[in-house]
C-alpha positions in Angstrom: 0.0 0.0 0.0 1.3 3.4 -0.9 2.3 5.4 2.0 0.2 8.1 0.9 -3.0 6.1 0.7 -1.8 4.9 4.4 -1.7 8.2 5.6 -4.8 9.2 4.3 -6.7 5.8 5.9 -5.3 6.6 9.1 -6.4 10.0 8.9 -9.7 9.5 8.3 -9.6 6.3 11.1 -8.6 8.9 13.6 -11.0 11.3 12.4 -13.7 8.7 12.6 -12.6 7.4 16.4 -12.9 11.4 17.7 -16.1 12.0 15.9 -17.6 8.6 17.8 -16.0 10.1 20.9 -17.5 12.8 20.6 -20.8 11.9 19.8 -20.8 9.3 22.4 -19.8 12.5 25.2 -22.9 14.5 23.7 -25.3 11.4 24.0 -23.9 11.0 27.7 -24.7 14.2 28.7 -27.8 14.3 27.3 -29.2 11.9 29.3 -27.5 12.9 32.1 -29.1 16.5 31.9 -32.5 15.8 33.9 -30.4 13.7 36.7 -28.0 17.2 37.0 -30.8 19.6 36.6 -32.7 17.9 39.6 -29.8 17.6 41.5 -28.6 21.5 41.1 -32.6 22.3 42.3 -32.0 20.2 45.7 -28.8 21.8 46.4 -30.0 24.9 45.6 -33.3 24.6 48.0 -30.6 22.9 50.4 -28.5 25.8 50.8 -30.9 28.7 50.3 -31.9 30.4 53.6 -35.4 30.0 55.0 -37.5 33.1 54.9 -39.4 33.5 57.8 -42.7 33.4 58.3 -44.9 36.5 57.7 -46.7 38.0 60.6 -50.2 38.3 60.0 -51.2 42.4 59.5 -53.2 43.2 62.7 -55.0 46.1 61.3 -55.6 47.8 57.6 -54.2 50.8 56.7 -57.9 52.6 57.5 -57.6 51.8 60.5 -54.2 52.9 61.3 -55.4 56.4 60.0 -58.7 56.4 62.1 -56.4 56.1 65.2 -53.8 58.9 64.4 
């Protein structure tokens, strides 16, 4: 075989064995996508701090005015 045509095989071998690499990464993280997003929202509602709770208002505004 002519050591051009060797070259060019092997080329194109490599080429092929990245490009399967590569899509094989991309499928991966596709499907691993929903498993990371849900696990970024847990963390995220893990770490946030809790607001606390809102007192109820004891009067309206009306009736602040009616007393001053």
């Amino acid at each position: 075989m002519p050591v051009v045509l060797e070259a060019i095989l092997v080329s194109a071998g490599m080429m092929i064995i990245f490009g399967l690499a590569f899509l094989a990464i991309f499928l991966l993280a596709i499907t691993m996508a929903p498993i990371e997003r849900e696990l970024s929202k847990i963390i995220w509602d893990a770490t946030m701090p809790k607001r606390p709770a809102q007192t109820p208002q004891k009067g309206s505004f009306r009736d602040f005015s009616k007393k001053h």
